[in-house]
DRENMAR-327065 format. One record per residue (C-alpha): residue number from 0; residue in three letters; x, y, z. Coordinates in Angstrom, 1 decimal, always signed. Example, Ala and Ser with C-alpha at 12.3 -4.5 7.8 and 13.67 -1.06 7.14 Angstrom:
BEGIN
0:ala:+12.3:-4.5:+7.8
1:ser:+13.7:-1.1:+7.1
This chain:
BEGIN
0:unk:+79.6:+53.6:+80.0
1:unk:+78.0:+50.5:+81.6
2:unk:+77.4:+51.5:+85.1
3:unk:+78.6:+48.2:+87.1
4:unk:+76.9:+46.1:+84.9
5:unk:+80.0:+43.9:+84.7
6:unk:+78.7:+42.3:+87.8
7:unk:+75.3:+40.7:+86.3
8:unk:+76.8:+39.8:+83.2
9:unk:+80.1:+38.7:+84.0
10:unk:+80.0:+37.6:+87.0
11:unk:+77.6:+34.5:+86.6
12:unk:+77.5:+30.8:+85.7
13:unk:+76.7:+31.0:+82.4
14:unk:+79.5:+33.5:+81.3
15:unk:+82.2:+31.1:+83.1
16:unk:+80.6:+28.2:+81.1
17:unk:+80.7:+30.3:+77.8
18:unk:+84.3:+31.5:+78.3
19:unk:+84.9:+28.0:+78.8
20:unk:+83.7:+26.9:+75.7
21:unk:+85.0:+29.7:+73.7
22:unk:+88.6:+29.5:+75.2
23:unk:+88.4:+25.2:+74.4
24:unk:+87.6:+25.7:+70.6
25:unk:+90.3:+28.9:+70.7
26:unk:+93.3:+26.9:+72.7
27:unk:+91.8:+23.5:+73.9
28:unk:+90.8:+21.3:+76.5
29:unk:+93.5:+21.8:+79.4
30:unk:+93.1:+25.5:+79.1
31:unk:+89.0:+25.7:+78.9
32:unk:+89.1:+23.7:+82.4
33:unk:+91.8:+26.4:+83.6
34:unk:+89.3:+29.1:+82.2
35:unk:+86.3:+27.5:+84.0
36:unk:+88.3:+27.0:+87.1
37:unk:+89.1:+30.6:+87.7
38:unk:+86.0:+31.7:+87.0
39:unk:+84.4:+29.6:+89.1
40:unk:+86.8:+30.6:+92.3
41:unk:+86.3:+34.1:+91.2
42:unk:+82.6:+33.5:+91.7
43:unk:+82.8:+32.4:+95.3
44:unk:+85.3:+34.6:+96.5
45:unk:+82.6:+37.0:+95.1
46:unk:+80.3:+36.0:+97.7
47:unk:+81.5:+38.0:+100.3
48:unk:+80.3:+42.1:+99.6
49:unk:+77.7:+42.6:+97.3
50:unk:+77.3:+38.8:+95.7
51:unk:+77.5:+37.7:+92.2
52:unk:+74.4:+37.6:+90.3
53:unk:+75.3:+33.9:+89.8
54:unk:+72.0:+32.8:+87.5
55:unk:+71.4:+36.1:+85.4
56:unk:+69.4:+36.3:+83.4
57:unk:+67.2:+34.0:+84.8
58:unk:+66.9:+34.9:+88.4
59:unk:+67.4:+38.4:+89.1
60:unk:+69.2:+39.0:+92.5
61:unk:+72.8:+39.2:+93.5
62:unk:+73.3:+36.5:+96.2
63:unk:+75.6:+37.3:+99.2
64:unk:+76.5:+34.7:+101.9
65:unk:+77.4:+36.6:+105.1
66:unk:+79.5:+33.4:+107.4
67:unk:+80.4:+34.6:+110.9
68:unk:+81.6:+32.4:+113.7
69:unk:+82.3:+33.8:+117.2
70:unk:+83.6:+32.7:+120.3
71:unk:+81.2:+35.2:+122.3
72:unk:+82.4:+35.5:+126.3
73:unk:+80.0:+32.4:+127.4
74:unk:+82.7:+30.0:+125.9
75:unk:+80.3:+28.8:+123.7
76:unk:+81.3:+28.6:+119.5
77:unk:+78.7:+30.8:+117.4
78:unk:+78.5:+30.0:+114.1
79:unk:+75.9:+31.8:+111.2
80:unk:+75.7:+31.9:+108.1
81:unk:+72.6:+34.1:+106.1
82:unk:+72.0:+33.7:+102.0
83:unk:+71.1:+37.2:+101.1
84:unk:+69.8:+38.4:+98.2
85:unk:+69.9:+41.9:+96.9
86:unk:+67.5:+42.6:+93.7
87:unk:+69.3:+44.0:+90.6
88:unk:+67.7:+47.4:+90.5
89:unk:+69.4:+48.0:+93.8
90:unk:+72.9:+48.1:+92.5
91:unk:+72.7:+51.4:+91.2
92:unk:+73.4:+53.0:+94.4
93:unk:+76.7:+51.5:+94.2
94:unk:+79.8:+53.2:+92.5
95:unk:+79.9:+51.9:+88.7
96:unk:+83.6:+50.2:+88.1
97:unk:+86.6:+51.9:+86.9
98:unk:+87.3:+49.2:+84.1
99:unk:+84.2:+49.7:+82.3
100:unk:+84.6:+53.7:+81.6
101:unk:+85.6:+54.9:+77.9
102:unk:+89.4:+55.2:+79.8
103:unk:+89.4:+52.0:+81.1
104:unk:+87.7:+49.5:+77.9
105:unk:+90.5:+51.5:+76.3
106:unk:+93.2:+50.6:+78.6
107:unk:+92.3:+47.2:+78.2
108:unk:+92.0:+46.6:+75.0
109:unk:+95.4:+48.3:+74.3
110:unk:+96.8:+45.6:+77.4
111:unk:+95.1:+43.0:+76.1
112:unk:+96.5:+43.7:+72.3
113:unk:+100.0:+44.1:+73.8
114:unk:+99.6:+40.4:+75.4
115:unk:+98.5:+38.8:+72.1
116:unk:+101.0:+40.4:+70.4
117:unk:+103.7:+39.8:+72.8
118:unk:+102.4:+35.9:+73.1
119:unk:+102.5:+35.9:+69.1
120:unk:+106.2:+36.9:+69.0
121:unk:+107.1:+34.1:+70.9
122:unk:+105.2:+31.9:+69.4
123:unk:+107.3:+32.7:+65.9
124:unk:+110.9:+33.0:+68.0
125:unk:+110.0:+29.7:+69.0
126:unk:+109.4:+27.9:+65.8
127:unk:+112.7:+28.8:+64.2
């Protein structure tokens, strides 16, 4: 269905930004800086593996950071740390996500229904 796209367009800047903004006119302020908080700790614990492709559209690569400090036997601390960048056309090599198959947009739209609806019923218990 949309073979590990999810990566480049969902996990970047702008779509934590957007969901922000969406989810402060939905539910309001405390919960859009919730929103843009999680995103953004998703983003850098994203860092590690392939990378998020954190600007997309605008600049093309996923962006890696690859942090490695070693005590090596000379007693001496080691510490590097590499920015690597990976273009978008690359990505196909990798295996597409689970989540985005027909199954799994199915799956989650009927979890996702089941939430709001749950959330709803509560919501009405509550006022009376």
């Amino acid at each position: 269905f949309i073979p590990d796209y999810h990566r480049i367009a969902f996990h970047n800047i702008f779509f934590a930004i957007i969901a922000s903004i969406a989810i402060y006119f939905i539910l309001g302020k405390i919960e859009s800086l919730i929103t843009f908080y999680y995103s953004l700790s998703h983003l850098i614990l994203d860092f590690d593996n392939l990378g998020p492709a954190l600007f997309w559209p605008f600049y093309k690569y996923l962006i890696t950071f690859n942090i490695n400090l070693t005590k090596p036997l000379s007693g001496m601390w080691d510490f590097n740390f590499d920015i690597i960048t990976t273009p978008l056309t690359a990505i196909s090599r990798y295996v597409p996500s689970h989540w985005l198959t027909n199954f799994g947009i199915i799956f989650l739209m009927l979890a996702s229904s089941a939430i709001i609806i749950s959330y709803l019923v509560s919501m009405k218990k509550s006022k009376k």
